[in-house]
C-alpha positions as CSV (number, residue, x, y, z in Angstrom):
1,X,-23.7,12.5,14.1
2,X,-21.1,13.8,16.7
3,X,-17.7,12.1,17.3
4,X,-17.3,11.5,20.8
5,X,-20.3,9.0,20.5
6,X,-18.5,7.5,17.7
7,X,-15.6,7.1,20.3
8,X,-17.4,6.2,23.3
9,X,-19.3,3.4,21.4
10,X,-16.0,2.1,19.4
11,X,-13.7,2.0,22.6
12,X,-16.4,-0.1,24.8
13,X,-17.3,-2.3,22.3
14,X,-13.7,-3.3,21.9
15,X,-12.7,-3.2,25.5
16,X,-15.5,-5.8,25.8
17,X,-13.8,-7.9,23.2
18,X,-10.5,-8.1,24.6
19,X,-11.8,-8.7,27.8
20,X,-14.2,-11.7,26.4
21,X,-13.6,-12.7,23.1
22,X,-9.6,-12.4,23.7
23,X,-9.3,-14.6,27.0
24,X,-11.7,-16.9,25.1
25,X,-9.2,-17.3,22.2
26,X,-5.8,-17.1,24.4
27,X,-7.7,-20.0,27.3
28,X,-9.6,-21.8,25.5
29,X,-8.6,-22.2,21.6
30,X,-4.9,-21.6,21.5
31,X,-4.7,-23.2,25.1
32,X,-1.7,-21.0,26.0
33,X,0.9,-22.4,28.7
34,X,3.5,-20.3,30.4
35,X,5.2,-23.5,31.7
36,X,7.2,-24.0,28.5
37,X,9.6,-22.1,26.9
38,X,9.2,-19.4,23.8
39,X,11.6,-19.6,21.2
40,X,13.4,-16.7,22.2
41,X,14.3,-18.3,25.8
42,X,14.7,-21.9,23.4
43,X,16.9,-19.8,21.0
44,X,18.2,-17.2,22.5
45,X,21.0,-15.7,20.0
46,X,21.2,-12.0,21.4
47,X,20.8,-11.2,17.7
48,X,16.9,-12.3,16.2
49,X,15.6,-14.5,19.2
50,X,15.6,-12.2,22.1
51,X,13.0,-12.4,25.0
52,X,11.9,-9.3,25.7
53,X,9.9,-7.5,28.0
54,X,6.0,-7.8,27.2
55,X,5.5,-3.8,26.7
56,X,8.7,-3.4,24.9
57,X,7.1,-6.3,22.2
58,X,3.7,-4.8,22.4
59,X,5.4,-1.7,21.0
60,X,7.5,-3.2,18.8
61,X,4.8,-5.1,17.2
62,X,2.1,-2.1,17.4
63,X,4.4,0.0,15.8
64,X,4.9,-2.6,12.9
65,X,1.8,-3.7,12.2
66,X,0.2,0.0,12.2
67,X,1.8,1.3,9.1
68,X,-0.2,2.6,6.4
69,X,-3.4,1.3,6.5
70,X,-5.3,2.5,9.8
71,X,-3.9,5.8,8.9
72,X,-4.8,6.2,4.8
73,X,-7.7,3.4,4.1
74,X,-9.9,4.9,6.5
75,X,-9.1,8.5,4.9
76,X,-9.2,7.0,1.3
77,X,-12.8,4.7,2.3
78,X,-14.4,7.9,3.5
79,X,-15.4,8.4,-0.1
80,X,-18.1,5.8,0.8
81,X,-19.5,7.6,3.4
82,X,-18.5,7.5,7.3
83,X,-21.1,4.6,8.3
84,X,-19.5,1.7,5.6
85,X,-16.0,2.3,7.3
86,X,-16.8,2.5,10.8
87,X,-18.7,-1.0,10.8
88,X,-15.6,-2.9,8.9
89,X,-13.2,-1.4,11.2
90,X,-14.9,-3.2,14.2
91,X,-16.1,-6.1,13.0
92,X,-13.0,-7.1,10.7
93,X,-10.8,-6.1,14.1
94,X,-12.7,-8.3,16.8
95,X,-14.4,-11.0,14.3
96,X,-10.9,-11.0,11.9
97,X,-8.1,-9.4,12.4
98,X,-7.1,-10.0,16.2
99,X,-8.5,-13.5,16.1
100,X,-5.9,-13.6,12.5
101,X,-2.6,-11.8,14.2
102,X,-3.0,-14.1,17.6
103,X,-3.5,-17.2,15.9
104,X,-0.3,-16.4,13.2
105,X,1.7,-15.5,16.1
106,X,1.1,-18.8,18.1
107,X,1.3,-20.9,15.0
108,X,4.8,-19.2,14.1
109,X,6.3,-19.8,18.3
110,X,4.9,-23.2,17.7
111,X,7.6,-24.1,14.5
112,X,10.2,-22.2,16.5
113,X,9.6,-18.5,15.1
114,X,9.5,-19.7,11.4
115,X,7.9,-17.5,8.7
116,X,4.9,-18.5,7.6
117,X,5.7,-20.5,4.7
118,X,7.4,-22.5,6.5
119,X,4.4,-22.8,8.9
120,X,2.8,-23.5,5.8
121,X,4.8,-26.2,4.5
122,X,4.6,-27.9,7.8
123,X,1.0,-28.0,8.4
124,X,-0.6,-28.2,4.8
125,X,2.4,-30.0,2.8
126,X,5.3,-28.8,0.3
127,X,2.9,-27.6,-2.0
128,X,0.9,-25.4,-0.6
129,X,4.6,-24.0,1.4
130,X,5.9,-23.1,-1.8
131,X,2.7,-21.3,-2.5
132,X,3.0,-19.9,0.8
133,X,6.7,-18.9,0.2
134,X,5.8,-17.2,-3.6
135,X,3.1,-15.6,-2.4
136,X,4.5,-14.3,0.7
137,X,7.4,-12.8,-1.2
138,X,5.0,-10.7,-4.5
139,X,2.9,-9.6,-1.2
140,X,5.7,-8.2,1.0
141,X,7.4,-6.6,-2.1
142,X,4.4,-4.8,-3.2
143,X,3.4,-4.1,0.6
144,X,6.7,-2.0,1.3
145,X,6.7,-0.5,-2.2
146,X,2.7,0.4,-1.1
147,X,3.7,2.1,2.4
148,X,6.7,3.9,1.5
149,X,4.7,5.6,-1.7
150,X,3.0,7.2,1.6
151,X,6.1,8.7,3.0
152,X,7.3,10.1,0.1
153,X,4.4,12.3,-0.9
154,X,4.5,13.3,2.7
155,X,8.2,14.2,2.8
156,X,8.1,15.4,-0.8
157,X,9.6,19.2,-0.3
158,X,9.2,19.1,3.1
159,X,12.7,19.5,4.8
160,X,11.0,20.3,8.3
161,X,9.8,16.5,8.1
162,X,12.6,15.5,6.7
163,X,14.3,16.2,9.4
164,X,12.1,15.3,12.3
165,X,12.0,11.9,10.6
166,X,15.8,11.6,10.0
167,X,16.5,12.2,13.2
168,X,15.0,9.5,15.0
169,X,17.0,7.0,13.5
170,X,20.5,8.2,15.7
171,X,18.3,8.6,18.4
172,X,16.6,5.1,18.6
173,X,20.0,3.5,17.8
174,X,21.6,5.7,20.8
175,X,18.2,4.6,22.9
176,X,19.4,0.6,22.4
177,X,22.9,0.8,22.7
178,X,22.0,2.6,26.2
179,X,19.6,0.6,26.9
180,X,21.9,-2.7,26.5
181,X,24.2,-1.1,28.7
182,X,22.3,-0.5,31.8
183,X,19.2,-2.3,31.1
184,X,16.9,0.7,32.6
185,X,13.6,1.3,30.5
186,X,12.7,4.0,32.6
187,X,15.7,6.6,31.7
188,X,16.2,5.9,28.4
189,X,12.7,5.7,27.4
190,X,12.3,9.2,28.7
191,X,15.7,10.7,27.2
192,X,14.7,9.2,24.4
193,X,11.3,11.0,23.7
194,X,12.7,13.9,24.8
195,X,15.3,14.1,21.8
196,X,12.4,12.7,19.7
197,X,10.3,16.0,21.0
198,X,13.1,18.3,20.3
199,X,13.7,16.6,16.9
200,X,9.9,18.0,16.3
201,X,10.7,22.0,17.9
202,X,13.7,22.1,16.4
203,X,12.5,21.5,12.6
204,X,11.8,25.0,11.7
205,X,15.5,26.4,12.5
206,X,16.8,24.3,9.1
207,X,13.9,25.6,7.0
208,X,16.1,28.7,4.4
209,X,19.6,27.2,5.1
210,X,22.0,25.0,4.1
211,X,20.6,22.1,6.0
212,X,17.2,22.8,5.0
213,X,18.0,22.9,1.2
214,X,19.9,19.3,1.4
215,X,17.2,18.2,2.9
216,X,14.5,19.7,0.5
217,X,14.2,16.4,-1.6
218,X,11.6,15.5,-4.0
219,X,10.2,12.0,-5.2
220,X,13.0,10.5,-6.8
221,X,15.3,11.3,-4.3
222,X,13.6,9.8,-1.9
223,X,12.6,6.1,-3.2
224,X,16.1,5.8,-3.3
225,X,17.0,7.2,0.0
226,X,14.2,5.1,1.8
227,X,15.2,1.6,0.1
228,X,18.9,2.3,2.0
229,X,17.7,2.7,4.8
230,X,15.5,-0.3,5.4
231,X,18.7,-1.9,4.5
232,X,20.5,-1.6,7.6
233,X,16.9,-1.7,9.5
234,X,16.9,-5.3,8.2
235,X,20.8,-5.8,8.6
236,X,21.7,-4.6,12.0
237,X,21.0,-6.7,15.4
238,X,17.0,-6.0,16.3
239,X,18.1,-4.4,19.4
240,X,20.2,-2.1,17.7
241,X,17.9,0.1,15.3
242,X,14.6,-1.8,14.6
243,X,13.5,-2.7,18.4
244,X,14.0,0.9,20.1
245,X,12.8,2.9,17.1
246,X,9.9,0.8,16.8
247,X,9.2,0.7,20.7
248,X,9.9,4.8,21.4
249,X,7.5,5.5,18.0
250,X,4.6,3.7,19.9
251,X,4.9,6.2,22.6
252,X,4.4,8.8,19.6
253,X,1.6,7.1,17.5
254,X,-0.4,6.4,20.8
255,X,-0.2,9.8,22.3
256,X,-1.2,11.5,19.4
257,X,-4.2,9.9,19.4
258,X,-5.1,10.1,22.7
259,X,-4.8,13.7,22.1
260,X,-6.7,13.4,19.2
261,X,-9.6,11.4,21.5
262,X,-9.1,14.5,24.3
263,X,-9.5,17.2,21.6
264,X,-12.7,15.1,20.1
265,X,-14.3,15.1,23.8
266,X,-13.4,18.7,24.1
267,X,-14.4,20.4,20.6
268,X,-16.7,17.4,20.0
269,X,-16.7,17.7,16.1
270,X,-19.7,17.1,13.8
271,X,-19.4,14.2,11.3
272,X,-19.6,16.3,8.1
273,X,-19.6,13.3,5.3
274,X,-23.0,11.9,5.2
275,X,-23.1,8.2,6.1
276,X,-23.1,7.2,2.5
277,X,-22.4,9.3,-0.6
278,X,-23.1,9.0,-4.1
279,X,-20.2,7.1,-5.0
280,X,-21.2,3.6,-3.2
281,X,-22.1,2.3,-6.5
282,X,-18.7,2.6,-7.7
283,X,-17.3,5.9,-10.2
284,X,-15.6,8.0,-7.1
285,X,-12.2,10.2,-7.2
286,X,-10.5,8.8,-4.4
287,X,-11.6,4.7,-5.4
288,X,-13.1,3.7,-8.8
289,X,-15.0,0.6,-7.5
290,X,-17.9,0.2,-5.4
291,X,-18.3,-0.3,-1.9
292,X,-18.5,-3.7,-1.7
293,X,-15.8,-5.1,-1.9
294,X,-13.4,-2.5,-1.8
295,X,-14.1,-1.4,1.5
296,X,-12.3,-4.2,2.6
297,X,-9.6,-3.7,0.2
298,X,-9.0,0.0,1.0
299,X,-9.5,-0.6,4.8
300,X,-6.7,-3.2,5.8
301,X,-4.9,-2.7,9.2
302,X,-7.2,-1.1,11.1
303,X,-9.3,-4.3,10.7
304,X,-7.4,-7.0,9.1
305,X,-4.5,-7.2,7.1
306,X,-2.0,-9.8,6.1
307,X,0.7,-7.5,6.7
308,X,0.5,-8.7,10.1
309,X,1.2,-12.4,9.2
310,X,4.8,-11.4,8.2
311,X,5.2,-9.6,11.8
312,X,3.7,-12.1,13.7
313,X,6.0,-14.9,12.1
314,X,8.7,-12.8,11.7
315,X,10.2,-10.6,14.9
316,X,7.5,-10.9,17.6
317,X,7.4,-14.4,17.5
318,X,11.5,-14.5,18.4
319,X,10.9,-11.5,20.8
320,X,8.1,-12.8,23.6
321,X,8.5,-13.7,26.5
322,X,5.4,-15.8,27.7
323,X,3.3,-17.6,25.9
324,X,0.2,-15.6,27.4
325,X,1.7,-12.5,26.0
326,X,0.1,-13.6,22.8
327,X,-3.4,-12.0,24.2
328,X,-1.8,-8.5,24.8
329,X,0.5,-8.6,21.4
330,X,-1.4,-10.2,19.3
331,X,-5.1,-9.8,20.0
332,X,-4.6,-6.6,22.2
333,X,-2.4,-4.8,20.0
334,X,-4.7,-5.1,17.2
335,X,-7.5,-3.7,18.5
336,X,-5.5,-0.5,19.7
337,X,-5.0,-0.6,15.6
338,X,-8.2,-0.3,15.1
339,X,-8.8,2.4,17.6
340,X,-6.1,4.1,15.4
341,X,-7.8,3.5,12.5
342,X,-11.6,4.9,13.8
343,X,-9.9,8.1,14.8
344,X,-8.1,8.5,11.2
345,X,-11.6,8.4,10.3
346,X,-13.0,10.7,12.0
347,X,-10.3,13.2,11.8
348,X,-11.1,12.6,7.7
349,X,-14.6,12.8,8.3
350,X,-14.5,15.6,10.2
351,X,-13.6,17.9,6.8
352,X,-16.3,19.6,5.2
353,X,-17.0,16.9,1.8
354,X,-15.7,19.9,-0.7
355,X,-12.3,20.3,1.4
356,X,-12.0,16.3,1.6
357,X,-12.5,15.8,-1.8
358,X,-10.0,19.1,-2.9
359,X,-7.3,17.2,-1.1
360,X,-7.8,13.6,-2.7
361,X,-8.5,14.2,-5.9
362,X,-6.0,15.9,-8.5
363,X,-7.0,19.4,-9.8
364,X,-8.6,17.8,-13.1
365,X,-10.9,15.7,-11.3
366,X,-11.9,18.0,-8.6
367,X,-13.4,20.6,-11.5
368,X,-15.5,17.5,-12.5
369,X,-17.3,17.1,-9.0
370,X,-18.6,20.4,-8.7
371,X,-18.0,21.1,-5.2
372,X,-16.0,24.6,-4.2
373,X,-13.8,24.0,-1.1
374,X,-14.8,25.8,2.1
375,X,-12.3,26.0,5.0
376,X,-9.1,24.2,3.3
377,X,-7.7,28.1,2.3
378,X,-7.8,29.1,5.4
379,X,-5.9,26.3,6.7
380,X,-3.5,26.0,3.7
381,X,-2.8,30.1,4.9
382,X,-2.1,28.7,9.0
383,X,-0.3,25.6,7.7
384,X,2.2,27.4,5.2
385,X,1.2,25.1,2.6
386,X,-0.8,24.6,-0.4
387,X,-3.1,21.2,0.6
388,X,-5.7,21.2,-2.6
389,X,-4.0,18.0,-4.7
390,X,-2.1,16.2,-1.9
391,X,-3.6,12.6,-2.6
392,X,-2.8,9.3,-0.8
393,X,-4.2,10.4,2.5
394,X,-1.4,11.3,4.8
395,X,-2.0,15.2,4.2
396,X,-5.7,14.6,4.9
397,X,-5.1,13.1,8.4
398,X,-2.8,15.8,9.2
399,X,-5.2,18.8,8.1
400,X,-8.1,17.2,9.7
401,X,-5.8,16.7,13.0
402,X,-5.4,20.1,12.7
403,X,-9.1,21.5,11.6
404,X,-10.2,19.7,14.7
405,X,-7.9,21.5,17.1
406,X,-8.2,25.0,15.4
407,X,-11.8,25.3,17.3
408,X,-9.2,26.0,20.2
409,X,-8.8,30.2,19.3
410,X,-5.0,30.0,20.7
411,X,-4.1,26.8,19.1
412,X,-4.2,28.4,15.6
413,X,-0.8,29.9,16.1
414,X,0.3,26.7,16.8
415,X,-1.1,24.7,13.2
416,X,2.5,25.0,11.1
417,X,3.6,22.9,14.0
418,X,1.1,20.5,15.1
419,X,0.4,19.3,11.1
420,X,4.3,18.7,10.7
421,X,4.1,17.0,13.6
422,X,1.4,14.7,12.8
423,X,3.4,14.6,9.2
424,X,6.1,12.8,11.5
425,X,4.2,10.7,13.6
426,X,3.1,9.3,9.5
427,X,6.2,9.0,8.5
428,X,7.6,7.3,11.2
429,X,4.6,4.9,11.6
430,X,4.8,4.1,8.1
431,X,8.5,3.4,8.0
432,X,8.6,1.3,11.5
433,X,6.3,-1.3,9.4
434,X,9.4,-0.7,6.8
435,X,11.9,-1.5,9.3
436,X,10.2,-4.7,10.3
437,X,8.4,-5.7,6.9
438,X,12.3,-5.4,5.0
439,X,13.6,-7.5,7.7
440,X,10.8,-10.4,7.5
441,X,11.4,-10.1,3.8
442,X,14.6,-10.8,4.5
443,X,13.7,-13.7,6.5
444,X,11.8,-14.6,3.5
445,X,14.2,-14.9,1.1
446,X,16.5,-16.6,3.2
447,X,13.6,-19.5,3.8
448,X,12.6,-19.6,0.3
449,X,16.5,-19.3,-1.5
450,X,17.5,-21.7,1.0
451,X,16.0,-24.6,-0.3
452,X,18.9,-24.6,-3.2
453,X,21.5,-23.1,-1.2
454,X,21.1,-24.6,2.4
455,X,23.7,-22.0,4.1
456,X,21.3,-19.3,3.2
457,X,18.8,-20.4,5.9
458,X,20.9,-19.8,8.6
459,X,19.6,-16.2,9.7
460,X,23.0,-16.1,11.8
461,X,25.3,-16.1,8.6
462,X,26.0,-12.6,7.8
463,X,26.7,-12.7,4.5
464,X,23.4,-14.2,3.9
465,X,21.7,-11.3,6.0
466,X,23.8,-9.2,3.5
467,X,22.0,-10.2,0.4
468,X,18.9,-11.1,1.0
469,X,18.0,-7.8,2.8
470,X,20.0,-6.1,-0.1
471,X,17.8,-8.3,-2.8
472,X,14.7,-7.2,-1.3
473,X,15.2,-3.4,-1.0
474,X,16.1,-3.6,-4.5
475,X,13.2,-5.4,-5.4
476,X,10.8,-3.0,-3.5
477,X,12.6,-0.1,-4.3
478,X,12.5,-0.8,-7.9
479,X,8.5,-0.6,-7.4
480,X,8.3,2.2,-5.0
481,X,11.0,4.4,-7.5
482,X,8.6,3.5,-11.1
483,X,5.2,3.5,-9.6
484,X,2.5,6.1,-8.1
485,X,0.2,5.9,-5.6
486,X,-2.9,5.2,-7.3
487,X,-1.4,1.8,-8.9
488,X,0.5,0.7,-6.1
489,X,-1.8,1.0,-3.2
490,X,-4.7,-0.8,-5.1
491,X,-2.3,-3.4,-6.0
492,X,-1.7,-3.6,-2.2
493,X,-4.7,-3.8,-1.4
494,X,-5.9,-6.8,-2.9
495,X,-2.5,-9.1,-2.0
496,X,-2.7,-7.3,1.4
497,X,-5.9,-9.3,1.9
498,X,-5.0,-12.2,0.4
499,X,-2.2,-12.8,2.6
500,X,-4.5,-12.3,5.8
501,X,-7.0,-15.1,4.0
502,X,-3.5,-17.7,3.6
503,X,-3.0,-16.2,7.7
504,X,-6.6,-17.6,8.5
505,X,-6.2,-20.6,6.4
506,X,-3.0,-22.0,8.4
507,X,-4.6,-20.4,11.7
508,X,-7.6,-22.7,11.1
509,X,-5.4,-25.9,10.6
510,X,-3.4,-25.4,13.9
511,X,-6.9,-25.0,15.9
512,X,-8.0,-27.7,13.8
513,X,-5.0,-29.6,15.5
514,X,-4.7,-28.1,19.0
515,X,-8.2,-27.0,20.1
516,X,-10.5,-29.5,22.4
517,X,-13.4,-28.9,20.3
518,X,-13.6,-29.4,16.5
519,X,-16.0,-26.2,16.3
520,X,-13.3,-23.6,17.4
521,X,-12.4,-24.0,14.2
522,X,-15.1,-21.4,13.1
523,X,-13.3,-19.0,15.0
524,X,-10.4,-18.6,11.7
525,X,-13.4,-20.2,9.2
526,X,-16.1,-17.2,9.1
527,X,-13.6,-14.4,8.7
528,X,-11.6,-16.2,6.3
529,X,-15.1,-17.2,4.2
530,X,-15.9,-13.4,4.2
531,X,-12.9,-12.4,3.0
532,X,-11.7,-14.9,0.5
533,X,-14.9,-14.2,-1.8
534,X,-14.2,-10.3,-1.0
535,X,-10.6,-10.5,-2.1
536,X,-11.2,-12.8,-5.1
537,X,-13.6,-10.6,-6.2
538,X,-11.6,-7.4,-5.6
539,X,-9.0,-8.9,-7.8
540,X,-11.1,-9.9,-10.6
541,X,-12.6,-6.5,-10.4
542,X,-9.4,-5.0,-10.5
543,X,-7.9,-7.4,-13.4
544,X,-11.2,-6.6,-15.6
545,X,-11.6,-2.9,-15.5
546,X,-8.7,-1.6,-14.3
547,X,-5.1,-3.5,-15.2
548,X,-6.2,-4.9,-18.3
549,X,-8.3,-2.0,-19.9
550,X,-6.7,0.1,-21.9
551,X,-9.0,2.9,-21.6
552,X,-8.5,3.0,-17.5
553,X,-6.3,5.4,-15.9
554,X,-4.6,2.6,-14.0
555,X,-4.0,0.2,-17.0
556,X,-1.0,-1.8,-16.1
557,X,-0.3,-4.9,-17.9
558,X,2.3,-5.9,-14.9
559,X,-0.1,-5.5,-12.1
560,X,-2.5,-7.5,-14.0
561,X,-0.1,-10.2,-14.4
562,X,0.9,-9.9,-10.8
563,X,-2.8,-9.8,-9.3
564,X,-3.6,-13.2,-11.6
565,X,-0.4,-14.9,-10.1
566,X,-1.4,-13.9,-6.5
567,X,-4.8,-15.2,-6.5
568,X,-4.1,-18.6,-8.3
569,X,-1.9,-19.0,-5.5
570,X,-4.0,-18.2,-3.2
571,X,-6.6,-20.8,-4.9
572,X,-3.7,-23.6,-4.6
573,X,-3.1,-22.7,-1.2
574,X,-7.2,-23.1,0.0
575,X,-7.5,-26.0,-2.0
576,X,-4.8,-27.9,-0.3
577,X,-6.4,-26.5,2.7
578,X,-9.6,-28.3,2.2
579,X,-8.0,-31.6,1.5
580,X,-6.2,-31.0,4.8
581,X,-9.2,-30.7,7.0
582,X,-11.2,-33.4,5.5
583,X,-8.3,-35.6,6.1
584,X,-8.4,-34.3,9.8
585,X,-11.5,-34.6,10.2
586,X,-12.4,-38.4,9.2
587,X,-9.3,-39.3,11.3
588,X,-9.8,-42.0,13.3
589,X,-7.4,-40.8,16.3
590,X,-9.4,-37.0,16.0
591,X,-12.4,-38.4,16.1
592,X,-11.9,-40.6,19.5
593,X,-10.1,-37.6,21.0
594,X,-6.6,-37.4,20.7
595,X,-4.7,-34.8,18.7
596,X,-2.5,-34.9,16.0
597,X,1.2,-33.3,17.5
């Protein structure tokens, strides 16, 4: 199997969905009207509800939503094989996740930019909002504890990163306050990248001096560091920090993998990982559980993920400017995810087995497999870096970025730079979901808390802003500084799926409400039966062998506790569901036509 077909095949088949399936969901099911306004023209604060140009919100909302998970579960599912990962990607993204992030999104703009458990509370009742509510804050907690675990082995002893990353935060702040000034795109998208560019070339200097040794930081440091930061990410006006950072970082993630696509049509690499391995039944070094169902698990954006239900009722829905912007934000921006995700695969895929499986496992577990690595010294001795040991996927992308572009003889001079570059493009990827998932958590809090302490709701009040975006870096933090990647991203996993399955559920009961025909419904209903039984499951699984067995490497009473709480909620929330639509559906008034408001 060569990659460009992979490519070819992957690209047409979602062009054809967008261009189909999407105008199908955006005419015909969500019925979308430019004629009335969006909440940010309704609401219009200059603060959280801003309308905003449609391409500035497509990157704001790309760059949030594609975190972690296109980048590190495809990496991570390549255990399984090539073939398991590449049919998830497409089918969750066209059959799930963009039909899940276009449906949140208009049922958010429809209840005035509220969160989702608010949404919740709305359409399914109090109970299943407070479910909503609890649930939404365990899952956005363990979320940002599970995408910043990614940065920090990344940025562990790396003070050319460091850096590169650090830097873009004056930058994109610079970028907004220019940009609110004279209110040209153009200019200051440009002199932006450009100091983004330089940010990359300049790196190296700092490496062996002062600078460099402040900036040489290792774990610890960091989960503290990162926790601050999101701080004033979720503090500051969205225009300020979170909007331009998020918007100039899209340029970034996109063209790096357009020139990942140029260099596949170019070098057109062989697949090396067979299309399934030996470890489908379960027993691997990267994922102890079979195939089914944690390819679902491990593979989240990409294909479908809940993170995007705390986006898409969080900042895009206060940002967009149109109602029919929903197609390109929402569905269109999803499938670029997964586009994303495919290449991660690919450039993981593209490793000889032995030198995958050297990077992702530890040392002791590598000896066990047998295997004796092939190319990886060679391009630990170009890189400057020892790779063998560097789990959690980030390094992988970046070496396989860079084992695909070696095939070019001059470009070999250039891999120290090219894999910290792609170490950037990570880190910033990964923490523009930060930026936007600590401020929704903020949002969060403020909705839930708010009940007993009405003042709290207001997202205007400052010193509310103050503490709840201070409460839930703590919280997150607290995580992200005890934890280690192997028992926070499978914990992420599992209540990152769970929240896309409450996304479907309240998707379902707005199309139930809005949509001419009854049987659109089906639209939110098959994804949502796949992946309810796949998360439950996943959890149990989990629960059972893992968390609760003492003899397991990830034994965790906590995480056991947690992943019981998340999916009795999610239970709750599903049964209340039901009730809903049977209630719907023997109505009188549905049933001669008209629709409930």
């Amino acid at each position: 199997m060569n990659a460009v077909s992979v490519v070819i095949g992957s690209i047409c088949i979602l062009m054809i969905a967008y261009r189909l399936y999407g105008t199908f969901i955006a005419a015909k099911v969500l019925k979308l009207d430019d004629s009335k306004p969006t909440p940010a023209h309704e609401f219009n604060d200059g603060k959280d509800y801003v309308p905003t140009n449609k391409w500035v919100t497509f990157g704001h909302h790309f760059a949030a939503i594609a975190a972690a998970g296109p980048l590190v579960g495809p990496i991570l599912a390549a255990q399984f094989g090539y073939l398991p990962s590449l049919l998830w990607l497409l089918i969750g993204a066209v059959i799930g996740g963009a039909v899940h992030d276009a449906v949140v999104l208009y049922a958010s703009m429809r209840k005035k930019g509220k969160s989702l458990s608010e949404v919740a509370k709305d359409e399914l009742g109090p109970v299943a909002g407070f479910c909503t509510g609890l649930a939404m804050l365990f899952i956005i907690t363990i979320t940002m504890a599970g995408l910043s675990m990614v940065v920090l082995h990344a940025l562990e002893n790396n003070p050319w990163g460091t850096f590169s990353v650090g830097i873009t935060i004056p930058i994109a702040m610079g970028v907004g306050i220019l940009y609110k000034k004279t209110g040209n795109l153009k200019i200051t998208t440009t002199i932006g990248f450009i100091l983004v560019m330089v940010g990359v070339f300049v790196g190296p200097m700092i490496q062996n001096t002062v600078l460099g040794d402040w900036l040489t930081l290792d774990t610890k440091t960091l989960a503290i560091i990162l926790p601050i930061y999101a701080f004033f990410a979720a503090a500051l006006p969205v225009w300020l920090l979170l909007a331009p950072r998020d918007y100039l970082s899209s340029f970034m993630k996109i063209g790096v993998f357009i020139a990942l696509i140029i260099g596949v049509f170019i070098i057109n690499p062989n697949i090396q990982m067979p299309a399934f391995t030996k470890f489908t039944q379960g027993g691997g070094p990267v994922i102890a559980g079979p195939v089914w169902p944690f390819i679902s698990i491990t593979i989240a954006c990409g294909a479908i993920s809940g993170f995007h239900a705390f986006v898409g009722s969080g900042t895009t829905p206060k940002m967009l400017d149109r109602w029919s912007d929903i197609k390109v934000v929402g569905f269109g921006a999803m499938l670029v995810e997964c586009v994303v995700g495919i290449m991660a695969l690919i450039a993981a895929t593209a490793l000889q087995p032995a030198d995958y499986f050297a990077i992702n496992s530890t040392p002791e577990v590598y000896k066990t497999l047998g295997m004796h690595v092939d190319q990886l010294p060679k391009l630990a001795q170009e890189i400057g870096m020892d790779l063998e040991g560097r789990t959690g996927g980030a390094v992988t992308l970046a070496v396989g970025m860079t084992y695909v572009f070696t095939a070019i003889p001059w470009f070999a001079k250039l891999s120290s730079y090219f894999f910290q570059f792609v170490i950037m493009f990570e880190a910033v990827f990964i923490l523009t979901a930060i930026d936007s998932g600590t401020r929704v958590a903020r949002y969060l809090i403020q909705d839930f808390f708010g009940e007993f302490y009405k003042p709290l709701k207001k997202t205007d009040w400052i010193p509310g802003s103050i503490f709840a975006s201070a409460l839930a870096c703590f919280i997150w933090g607290y995580l992200l500084f005890s934890g280690d990647i192997g028992s926070v991203w499978a914990l992420f996993g599992v209540s990152n799926q769970l929240m896309a399955s409450i996304g479907l559920i309240i998707g379902a009961t707005v199309i139930l409400k809005v949509a001419d025909k009854r049987w659109y419904m089906l639209t939110c209903l098959i994804p949502l039966a796949y992946l309810f039984v796949t998360v439950n499951y996943a959890g149990y699984w989990m629960v059972k062998n893992v968390y609760l067995n003492p003899a397991a490497a990830g034994y965790s009473v906590m995480n056991g506790i947690l992943s019981i709480i998340m999916l009795v909620l999610g239970i709750i929330i599903m049964v209340t569901a039901i009730k809903k639509w049977t209630t719907m559906w023997n109505s009188p008034r549905f049933q001669f036509g008209s629709r409930v408001a």
